[in-house]
Backbone as CSV, one residue per row, in Angstrom:
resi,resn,N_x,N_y,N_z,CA_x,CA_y,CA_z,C_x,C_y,C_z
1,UNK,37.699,89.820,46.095,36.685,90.829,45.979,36.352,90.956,44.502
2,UNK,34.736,90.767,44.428,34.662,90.878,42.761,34.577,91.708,42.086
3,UNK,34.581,93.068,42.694,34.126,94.474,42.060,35.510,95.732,43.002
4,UNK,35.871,96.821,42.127,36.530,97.563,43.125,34.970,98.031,43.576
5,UNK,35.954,98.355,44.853,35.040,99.827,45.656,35.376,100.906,45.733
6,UNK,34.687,102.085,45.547,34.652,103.296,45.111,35.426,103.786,47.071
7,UNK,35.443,103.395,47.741,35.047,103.345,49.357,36.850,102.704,50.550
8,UNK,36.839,102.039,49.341,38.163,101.143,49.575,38.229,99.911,49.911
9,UNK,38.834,99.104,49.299,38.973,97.518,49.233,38.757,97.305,51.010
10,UNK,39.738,98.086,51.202,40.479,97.736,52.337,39.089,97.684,53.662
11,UNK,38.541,99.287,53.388,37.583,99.322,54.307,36.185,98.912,54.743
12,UNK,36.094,98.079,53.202,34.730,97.212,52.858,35.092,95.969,53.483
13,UNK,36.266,95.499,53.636,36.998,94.469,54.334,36.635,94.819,55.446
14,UNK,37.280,95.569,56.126,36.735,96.024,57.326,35.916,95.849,57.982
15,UNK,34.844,96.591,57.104,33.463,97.039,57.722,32.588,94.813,58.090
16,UNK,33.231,94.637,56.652,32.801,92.872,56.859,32.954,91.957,58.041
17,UNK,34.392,92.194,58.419,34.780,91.672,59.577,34.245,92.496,61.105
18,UNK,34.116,93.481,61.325,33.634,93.862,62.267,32.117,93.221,62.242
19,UNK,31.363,93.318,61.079,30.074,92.653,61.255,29.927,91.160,61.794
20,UNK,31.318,90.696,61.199,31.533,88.785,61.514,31.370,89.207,63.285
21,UNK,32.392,89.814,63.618,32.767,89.985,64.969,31.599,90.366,66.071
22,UNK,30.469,91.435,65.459,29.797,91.675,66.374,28.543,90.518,66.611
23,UNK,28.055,89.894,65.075,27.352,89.111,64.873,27.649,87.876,65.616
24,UNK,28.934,87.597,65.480,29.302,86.426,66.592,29.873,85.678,67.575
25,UNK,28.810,85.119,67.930,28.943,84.274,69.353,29.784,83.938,69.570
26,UNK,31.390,83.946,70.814,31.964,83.612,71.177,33.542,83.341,70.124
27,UNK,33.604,84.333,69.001,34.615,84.465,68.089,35.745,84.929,69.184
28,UNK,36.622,84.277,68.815,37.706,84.307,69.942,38.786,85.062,69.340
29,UNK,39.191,84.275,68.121,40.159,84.513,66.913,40.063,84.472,65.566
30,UNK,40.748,85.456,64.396,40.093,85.357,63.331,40.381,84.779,62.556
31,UNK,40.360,83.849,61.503,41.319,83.165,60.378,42.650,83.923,60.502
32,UNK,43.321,83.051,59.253,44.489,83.543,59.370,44.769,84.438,58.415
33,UNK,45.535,85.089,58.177,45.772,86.220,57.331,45.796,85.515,55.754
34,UNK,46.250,84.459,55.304,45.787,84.321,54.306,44.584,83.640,53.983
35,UNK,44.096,82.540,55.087,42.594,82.344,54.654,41.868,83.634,54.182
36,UNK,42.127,84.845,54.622,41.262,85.940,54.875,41.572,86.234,53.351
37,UNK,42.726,86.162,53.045,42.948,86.813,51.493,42.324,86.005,50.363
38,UNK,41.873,84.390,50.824,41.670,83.686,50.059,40.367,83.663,49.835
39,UNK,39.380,84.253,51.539,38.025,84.259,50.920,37.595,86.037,50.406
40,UNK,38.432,86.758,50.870,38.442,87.892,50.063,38.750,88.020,48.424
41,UNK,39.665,87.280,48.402,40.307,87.957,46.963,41.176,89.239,46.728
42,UNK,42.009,89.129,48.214,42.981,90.243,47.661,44.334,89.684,48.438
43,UNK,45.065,91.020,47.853,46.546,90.526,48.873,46.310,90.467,50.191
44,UNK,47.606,90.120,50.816,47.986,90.601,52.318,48.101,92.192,52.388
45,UNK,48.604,93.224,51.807,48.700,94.386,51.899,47.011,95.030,52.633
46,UNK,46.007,94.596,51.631,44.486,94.815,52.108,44.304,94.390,53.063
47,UNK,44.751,93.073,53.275,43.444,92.307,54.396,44.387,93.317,55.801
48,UNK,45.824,93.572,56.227,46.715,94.048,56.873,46.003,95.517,56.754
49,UNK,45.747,96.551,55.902,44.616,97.413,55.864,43.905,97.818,56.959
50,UNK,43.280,96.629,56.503,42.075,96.345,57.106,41.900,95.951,58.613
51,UNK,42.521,95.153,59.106,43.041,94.784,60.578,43.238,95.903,60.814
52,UNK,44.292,96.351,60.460,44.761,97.913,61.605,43.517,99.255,61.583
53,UNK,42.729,99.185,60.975,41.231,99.484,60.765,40.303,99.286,62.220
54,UNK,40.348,97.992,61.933,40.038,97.257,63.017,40.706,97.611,64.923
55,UNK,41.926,97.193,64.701,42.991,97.644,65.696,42.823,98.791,65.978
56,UNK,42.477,99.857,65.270,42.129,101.284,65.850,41.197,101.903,66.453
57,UNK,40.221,100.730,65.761,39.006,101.107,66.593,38.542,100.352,68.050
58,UNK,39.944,99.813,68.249,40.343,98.572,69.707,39.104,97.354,69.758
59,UNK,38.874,96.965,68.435,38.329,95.785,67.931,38.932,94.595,68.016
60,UNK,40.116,94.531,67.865,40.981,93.664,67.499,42.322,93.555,67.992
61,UNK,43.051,92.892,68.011,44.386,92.962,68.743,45.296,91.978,68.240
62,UNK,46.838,92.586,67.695,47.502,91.636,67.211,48.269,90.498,68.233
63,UNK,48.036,89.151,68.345,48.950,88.228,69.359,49.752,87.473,68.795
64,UNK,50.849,87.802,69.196,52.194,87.268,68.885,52.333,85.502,68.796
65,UNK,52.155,85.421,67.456,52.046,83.618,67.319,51.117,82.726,67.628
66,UNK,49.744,84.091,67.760,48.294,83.364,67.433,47.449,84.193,66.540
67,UNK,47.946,84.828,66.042,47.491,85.788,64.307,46.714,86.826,65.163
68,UNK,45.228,87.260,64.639,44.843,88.373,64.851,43.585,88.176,66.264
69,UNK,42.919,88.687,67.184,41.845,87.771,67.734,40.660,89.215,68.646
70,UNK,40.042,88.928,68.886,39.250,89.616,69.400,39.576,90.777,70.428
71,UNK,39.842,91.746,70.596,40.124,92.331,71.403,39.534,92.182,73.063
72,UNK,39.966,92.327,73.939,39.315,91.464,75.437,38.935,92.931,75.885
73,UNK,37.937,92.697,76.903,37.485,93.761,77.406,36.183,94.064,77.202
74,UNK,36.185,95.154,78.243,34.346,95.580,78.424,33.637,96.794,77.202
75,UNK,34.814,97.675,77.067,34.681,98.938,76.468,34.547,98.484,74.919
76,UNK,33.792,98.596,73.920,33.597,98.192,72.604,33.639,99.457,71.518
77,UNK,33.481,100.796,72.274,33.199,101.568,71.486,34.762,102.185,70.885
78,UNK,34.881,102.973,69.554,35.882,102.924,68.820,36.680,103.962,69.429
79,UNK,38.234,103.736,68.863,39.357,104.256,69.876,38.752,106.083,69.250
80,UNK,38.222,106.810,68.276,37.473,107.641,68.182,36.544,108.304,69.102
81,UNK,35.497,107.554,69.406,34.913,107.787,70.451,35.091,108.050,71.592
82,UNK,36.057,107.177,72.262,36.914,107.116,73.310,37.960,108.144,73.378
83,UNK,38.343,108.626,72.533,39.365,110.237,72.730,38.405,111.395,72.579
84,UNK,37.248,111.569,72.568,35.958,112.139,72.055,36.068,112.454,73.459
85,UNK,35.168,111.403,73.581,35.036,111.137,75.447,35.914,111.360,76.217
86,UNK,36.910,111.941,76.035,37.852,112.596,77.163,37.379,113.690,77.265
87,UNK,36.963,114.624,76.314,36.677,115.792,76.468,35.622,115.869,78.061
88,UNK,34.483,115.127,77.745,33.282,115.260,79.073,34.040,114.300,80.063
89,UNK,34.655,113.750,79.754,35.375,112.527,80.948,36.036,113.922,81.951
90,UNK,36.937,114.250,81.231,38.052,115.507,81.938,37.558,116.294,82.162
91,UNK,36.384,116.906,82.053,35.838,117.932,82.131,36.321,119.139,81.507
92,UNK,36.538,118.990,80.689,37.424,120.240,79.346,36.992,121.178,79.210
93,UNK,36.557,122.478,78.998,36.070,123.513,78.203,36.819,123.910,76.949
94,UNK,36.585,124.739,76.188,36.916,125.589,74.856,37.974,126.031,75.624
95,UNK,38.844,125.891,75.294,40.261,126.777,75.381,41.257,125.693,76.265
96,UNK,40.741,124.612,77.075,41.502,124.239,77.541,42.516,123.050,76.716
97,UNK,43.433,122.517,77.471,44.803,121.452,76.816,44.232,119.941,76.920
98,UNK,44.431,119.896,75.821,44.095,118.532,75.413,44.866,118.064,75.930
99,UNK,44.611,116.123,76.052,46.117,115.039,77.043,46.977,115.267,75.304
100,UNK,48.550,115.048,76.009,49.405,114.630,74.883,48.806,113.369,74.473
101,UNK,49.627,113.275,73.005,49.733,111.896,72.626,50.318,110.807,73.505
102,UNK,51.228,111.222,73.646,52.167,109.897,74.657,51.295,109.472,75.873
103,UNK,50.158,110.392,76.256,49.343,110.311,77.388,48.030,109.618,76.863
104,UNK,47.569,109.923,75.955,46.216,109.200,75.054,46.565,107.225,74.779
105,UNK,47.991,107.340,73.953,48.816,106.335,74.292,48.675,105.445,75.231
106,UNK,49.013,106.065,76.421,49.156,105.194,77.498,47.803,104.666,78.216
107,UNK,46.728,105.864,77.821,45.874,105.439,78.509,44.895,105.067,78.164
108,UNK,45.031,104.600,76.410,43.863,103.265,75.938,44.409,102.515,74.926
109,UNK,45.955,102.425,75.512,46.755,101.257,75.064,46.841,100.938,73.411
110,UNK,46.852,101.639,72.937,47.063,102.424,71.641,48.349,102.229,70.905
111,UNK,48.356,102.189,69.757,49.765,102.952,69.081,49.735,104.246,68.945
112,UNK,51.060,105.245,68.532,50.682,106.572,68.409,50.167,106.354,67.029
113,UNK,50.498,105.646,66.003,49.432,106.000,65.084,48.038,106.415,65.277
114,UNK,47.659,105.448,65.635,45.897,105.040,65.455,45.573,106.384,66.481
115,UNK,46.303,107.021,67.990,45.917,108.220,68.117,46.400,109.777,67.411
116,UNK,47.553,109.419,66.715,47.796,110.565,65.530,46.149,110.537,64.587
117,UNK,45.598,109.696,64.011,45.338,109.148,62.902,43.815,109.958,63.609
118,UNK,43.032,109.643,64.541,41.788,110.262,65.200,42.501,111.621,65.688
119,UNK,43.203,112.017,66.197,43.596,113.473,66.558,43.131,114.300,65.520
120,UNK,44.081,113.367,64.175,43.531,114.558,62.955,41.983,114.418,62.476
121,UNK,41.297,112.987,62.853,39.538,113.201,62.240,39.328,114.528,63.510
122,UNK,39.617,114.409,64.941,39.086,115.414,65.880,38.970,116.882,65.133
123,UNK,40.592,116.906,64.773,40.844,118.388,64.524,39.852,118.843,63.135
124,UNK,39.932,117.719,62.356,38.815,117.902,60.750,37.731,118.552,61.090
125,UNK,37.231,117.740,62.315,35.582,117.977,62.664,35.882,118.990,63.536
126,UNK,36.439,119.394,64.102,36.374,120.966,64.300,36.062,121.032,65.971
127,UNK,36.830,119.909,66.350,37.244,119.804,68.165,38.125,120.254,69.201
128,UNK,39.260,120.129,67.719,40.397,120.027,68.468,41.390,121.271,67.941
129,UNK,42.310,122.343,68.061,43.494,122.583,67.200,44.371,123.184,67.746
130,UNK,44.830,122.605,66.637,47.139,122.590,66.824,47.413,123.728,67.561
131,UNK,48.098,124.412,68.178,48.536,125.435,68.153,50.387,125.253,68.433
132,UNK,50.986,125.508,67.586,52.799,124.922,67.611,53.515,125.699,68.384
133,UNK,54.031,124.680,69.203,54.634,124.439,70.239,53.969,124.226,71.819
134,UNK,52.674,124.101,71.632,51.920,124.361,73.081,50.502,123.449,72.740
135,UNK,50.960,122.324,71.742,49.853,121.270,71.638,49.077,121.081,70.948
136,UNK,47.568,120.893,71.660,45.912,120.762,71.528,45.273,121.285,72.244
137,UNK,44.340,121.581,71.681,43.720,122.544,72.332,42.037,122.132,72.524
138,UNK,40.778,121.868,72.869,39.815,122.066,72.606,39.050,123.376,72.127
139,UNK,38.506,123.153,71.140,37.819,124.591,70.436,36.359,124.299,70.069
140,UNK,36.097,122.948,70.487,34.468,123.024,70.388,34.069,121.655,71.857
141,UNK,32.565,121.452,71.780,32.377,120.640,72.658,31.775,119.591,71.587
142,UNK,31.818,118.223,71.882,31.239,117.129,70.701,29.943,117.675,71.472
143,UNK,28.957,116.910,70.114,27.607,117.078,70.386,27.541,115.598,71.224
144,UNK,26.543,115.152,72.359,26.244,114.582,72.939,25.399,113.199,71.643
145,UNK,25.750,111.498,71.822,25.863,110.688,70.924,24.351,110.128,71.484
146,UNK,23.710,109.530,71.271,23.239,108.208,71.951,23.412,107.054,71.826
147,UNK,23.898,106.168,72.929,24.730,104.526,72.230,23.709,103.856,73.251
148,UNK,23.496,102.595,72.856,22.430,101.858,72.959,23.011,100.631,74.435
């Protein structure tokens, strides 16, 4: 990379490879972790970043002794969206219990990171909150998106 980014190495990486990915035809699998560093210009620490970036937004998927590769499946939209969308999926109102983690987990095949990691953008944006010992809560409704 020839310039820092104000934005993050990591997530300008990112944002690159998702464009490779959507832009193309029949990408199965992605280089390998150091080709990637080699046409980037950074460490493994970044380009690894950056994947799990990727991985969170169920773009991508790590396979055991074939590096990193396309994630399979119909659903494209980001693991964000998709915990969003529980709210109108479940039919939720303001006050009611959010799914646990271990349940979000299970049911879009997730790490608990990557759903820790959107729990807290939910709660930022002003969806979701804590209340200790008794969970999540919904406290707003998302505004309705349009996806193409």
């Amino acid at each position: 990379m020839s310039e820092a980014s104000p934005r993050g190495t990591y997530l300008v990486i990112a944002e690159a490879l998702r464009t490779e990915i959507e832009e193309g035809e029949g990408i199965e699998t992605l280089p390998s972790e150091a080709d990637m560093m080699r046409s980037h210009g950074v460490g493994r620490n970044t380009i690894r970043r950056a994947l799990k970036v990727l991985e969170a937004d169920g773009l991508v998927e790590s396979a055991p002794g074939i590096g990193w590769r396309v994630a399979r499946g119909e659903d494209r939209r980001s693991l964000a969206e998709r915990m969003t969308d529980v709210i109108a999926e479940d039919s939720l109102s303001v006050g009611d219990t959010y799914p646990s983690e271990a349940r979000l987990c299970e049911r879009f095949g997730a790490s608990r990171t990557a759903v820790r990691r959107v729990l807290a953008q939910m709660e930022g944006n002003g969806l979701l909150v804590t209340v200790h010992g008794k969970g999540r809560t919904v406290c707003a409704l998302p505004t309705p998106t349009v996806r193409p």
